[in-house]
C-alpha positions in Angstrom: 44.1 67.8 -27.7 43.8 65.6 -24.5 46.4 63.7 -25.5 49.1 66.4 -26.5 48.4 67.8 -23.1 49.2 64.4 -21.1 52.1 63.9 -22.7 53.4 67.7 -21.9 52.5 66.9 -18.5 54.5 63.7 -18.9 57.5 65.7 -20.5 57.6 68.3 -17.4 57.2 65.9 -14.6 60.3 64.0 -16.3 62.3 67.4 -16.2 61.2 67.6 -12.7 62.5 64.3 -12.0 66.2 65.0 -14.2 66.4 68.8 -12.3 66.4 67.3 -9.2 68.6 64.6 -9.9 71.2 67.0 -11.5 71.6 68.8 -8.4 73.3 66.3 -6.8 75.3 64.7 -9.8 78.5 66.9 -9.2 81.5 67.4 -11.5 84.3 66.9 -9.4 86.8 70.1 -11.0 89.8 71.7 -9.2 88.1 74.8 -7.2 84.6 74.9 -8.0 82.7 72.2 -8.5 79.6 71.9 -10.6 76.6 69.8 -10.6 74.5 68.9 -13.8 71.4 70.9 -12.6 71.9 73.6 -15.0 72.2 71.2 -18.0 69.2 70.0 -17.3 67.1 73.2 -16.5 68.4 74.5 -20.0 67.3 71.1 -22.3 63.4 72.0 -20.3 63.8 75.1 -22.0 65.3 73.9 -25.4 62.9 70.8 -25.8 59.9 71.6 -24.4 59.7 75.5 -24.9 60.1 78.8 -23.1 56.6 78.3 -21.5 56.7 74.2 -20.5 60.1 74.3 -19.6 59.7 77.3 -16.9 56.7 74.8 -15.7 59.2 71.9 -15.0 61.3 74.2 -13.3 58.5 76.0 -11.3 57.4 72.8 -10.0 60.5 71.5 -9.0 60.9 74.6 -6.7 57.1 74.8 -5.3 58.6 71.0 -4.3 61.8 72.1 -2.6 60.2 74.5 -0.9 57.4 72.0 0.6 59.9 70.2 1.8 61.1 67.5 -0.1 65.2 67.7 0.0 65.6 68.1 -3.7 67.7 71.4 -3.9 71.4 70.7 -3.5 71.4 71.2 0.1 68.0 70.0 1.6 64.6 71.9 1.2 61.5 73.5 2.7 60.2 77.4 3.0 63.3 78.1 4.8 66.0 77.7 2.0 65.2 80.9 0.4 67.1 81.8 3.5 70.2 80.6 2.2 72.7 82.6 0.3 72.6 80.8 -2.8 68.9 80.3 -3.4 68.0 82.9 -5.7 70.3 80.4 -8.6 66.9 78.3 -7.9 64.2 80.8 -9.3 66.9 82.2 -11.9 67.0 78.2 -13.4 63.2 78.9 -14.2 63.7 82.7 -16.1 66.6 81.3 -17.9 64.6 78.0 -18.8 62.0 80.2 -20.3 64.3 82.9 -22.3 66.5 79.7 -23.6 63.2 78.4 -25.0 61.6 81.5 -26.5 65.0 82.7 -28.0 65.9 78.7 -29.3 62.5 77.6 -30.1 61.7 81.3 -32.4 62.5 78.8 -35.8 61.4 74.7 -36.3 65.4 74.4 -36.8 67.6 76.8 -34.2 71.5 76.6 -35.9 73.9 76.2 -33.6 74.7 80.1 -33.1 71.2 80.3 -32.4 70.9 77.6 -29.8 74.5 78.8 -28.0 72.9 82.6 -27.8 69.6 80.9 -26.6 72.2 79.3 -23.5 74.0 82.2 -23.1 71.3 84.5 -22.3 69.8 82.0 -20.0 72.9 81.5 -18.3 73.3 85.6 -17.7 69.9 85.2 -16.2 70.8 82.7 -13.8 73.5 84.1 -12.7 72.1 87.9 -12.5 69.2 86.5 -10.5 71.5 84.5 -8.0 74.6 87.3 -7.8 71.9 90.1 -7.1 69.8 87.6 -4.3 73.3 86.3 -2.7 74.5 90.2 -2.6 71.2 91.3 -0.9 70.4 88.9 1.3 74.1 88.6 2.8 74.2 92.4 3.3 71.1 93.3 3.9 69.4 90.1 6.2 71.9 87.5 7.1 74.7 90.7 8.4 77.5 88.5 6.4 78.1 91.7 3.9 80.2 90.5 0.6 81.7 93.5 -1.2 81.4 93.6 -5.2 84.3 92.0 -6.3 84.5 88.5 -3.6 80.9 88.5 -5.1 82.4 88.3 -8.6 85.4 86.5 -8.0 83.2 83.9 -6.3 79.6 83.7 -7.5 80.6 84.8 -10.9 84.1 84.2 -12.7 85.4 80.3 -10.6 81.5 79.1 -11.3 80.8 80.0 -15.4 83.7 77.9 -16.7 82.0 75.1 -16.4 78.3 76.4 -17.1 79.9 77.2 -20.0 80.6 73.7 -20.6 77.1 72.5 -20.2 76.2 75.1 -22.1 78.0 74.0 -25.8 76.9 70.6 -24.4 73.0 71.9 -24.3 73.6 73.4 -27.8 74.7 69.7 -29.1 72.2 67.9 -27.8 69.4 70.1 -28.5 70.5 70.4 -32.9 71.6 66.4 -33.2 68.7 65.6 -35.0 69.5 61.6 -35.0 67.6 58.1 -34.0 68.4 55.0 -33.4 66.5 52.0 -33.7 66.6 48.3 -34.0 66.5 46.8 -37.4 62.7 46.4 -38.1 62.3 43.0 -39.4 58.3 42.3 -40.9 55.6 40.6 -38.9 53.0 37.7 -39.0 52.0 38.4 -43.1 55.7 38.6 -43.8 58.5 40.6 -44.4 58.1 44.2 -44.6 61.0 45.5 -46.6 62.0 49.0 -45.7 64.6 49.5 -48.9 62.3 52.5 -50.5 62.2 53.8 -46.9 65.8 54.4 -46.8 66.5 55.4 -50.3 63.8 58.0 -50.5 65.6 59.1 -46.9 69.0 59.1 -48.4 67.9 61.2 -51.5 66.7 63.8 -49.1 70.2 63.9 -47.2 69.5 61.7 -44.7 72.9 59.8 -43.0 72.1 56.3 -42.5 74.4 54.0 -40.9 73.5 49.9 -39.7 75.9 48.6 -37.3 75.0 45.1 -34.7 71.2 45.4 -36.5 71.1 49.2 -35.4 69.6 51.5 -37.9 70.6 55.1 -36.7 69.7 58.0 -39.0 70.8 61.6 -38.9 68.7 64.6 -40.4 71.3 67.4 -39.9 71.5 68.0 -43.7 67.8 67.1 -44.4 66.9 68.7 -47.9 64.2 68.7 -50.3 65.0 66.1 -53.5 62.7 64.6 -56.1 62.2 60.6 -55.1 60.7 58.3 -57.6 59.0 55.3 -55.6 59.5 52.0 -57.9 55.6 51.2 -57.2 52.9 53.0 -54.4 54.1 51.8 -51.3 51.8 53.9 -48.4 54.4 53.4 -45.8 57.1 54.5 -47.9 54.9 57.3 -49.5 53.9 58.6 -45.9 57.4 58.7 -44.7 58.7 60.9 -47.3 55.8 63.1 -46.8 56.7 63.7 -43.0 60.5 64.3 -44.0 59.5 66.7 -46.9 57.1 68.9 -44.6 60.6 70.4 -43.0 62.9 70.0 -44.8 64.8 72.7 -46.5 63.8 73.5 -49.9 61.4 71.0 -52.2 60.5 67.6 -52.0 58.4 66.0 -55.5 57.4 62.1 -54.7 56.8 60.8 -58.0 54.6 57.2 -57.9 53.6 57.4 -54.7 50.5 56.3 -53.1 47.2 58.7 -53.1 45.3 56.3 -50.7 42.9 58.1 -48.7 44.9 57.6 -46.1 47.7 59.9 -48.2 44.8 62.5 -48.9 44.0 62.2 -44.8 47.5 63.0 -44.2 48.4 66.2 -46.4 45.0 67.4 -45.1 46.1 67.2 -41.4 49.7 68.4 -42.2 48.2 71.6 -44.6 46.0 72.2 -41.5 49.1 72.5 -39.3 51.0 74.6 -41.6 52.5 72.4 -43.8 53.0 73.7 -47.8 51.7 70.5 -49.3 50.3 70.5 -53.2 49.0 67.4 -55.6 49.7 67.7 -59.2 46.8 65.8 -61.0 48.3 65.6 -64.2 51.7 64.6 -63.2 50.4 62.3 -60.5 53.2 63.8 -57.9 52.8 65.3 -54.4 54.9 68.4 -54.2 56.4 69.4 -50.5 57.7 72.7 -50.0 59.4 72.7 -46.5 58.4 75.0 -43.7 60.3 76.6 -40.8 57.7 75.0 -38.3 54.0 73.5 -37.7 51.5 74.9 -35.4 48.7 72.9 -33.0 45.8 72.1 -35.3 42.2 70.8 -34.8 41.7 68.0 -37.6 38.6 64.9 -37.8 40.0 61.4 -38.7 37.9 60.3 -40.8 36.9 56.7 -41.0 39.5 53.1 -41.6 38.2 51.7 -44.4 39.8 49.0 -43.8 38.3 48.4 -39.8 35.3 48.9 -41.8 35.8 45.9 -43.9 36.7 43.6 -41.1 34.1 44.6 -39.1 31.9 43.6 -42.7 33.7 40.5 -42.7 33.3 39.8 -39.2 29.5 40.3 -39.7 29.5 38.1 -42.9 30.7 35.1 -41.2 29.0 35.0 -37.5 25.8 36.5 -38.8 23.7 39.1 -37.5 23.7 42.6 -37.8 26.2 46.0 -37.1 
């Protein structure tokens, strides 16, 4: 549990870092001009959730307001005195609808992710259109009637909010990865051959280019995958794919290690549909939309156990 939470503090102190950055990364288009801080207000709310992602963006306006020049024109208590400040608070409502609406199902389709921007991005503008309205005719005595507000705030700005906002959708669906070609260690090599073929039968595009290994889950699917003998690695691997992907997974020869057994225990705990046929010796995997936060016991490494046994054998003494 400790862990999970440092690493969503992590996750929100590097949106922090990217929404402050994006405010002064501008896109240099005819008429209005638009900076990158939206883009990156909207992934808070697609990858780390409604709630989180509000957080990131909370933070980075408690910030601006102390003082530290991170909003696009300086900072401190008194920007909320400028025109365009209420964009600011609007990034964190949007942030948190984009990630309620996108993060409802383990998998959002693209129509879903694009209405998850789109709402946020009716937010942030509602909140800044209705804040630049009042506090120009109401406080600063610079009245703007209805439609320069429209024209101005509105219809020359969304073009290219609507940009990052297709861009958002793309980079919160590509499911892909890219890593260098894994290559064995001190015992030898460690071939990875029934890694990738169980991951191709379940739809999985795999490309090697320069010793890259990139793999791309958009069409991840249940299959039945035979392992040619009980490789654990291998065995694991396919579990972890078959927990959300669509349909049904069968591993036929896999491992049933206790680490195996440790594993669907954990997974079933967090929601995973996970079943062991004793008589055909095959794990079935029916994919789920999502897992949920679980409390689960590892239990003991047999195998720590035997080099510490080992360990004792040869120096002597006791453990």
């Amino acid at each position: 549990m400790e862990r999970n939470e440092t690493k969503q503090m992590i996750l929100c102190a590097m949106f922090v870092a990217m929404i402050a950055a994006g405010a002064f990364i501008k896109i240099p288009i005819p008429v209005v001009p638009f900076t990158l801080q939206y883009l990156f207000t909207m992934l808070a709310g697609l990858l780390l959730g409604g709630k989180l992602g509000a957080l990131a963006v909370g933070v980075y306006i408690l910030l601006g307001l102390a003082g530290l020049p991170i909003f696009a024109q300086g900072g401190g208590i008194g920007y909320v005195f400028q025109p365009s400040f209420g964009y600011i608070p609007g990034f964190a409502a949007g942030a948190y609808i984009t990630g309620v609406i996108a993060n409802q199902k383990a998998n959002p389709s693209y129509p879903r992710l694009l209405a998850a921007n789109f709402a946020g991005l009716g937010i942030v503008y509602l909140c800044g259109m209705v804040y630049y309205y009042l506090i120009s005719n109401f406080y600063l005595g610079t009245p703007i009637g209805l439609w320069p507000l429209f024209l101005y705030c509105f219809l020359l700005a969304v073009p290219g909010d609507i940009v990052l906002c297709i861009l958002g959708a793309v980079l919160g669906r590509n499911k892909k990865i890219s890593i260098n070609y894994p290559g064995g260690c001190v015992i030898g090599k460690r071939p990875i051959d029934m890694h990738l073929q169980a991951f191709a039968r379940m739809g999985v595009s795999l490309t090697e280019k320069n010793n890259i290994l990139t793999a791309c889950t958009e069409n991840l699917c249940g299959s039945d995958v035979s392992l040619p003998f009980p490789s654990v690695g291998a065995t694991e691997n396919t579990i972890l794919a078959g927990v959300l992907a669509k349909g049904e997974t069968i591993i036929r020869g896999g491992a049933m290690e206790p680490e195996i057994q440790a594993l669907c225990q954990f997974l079933v705990r967090a929601g995973a549909d996970i079943r062991r046929d004793e008589k055909e010796g095959t794990l079935r995997i029916r994919g789920v939309e999502r897992l949920h936060s679980c409390t689960y016991d590892i239990p003991f490494d047999r195998i720590v156990a035997g080099t510490y046994l080992l360990g004792c054998m040869a120096a002597g003494g006791s453990i």
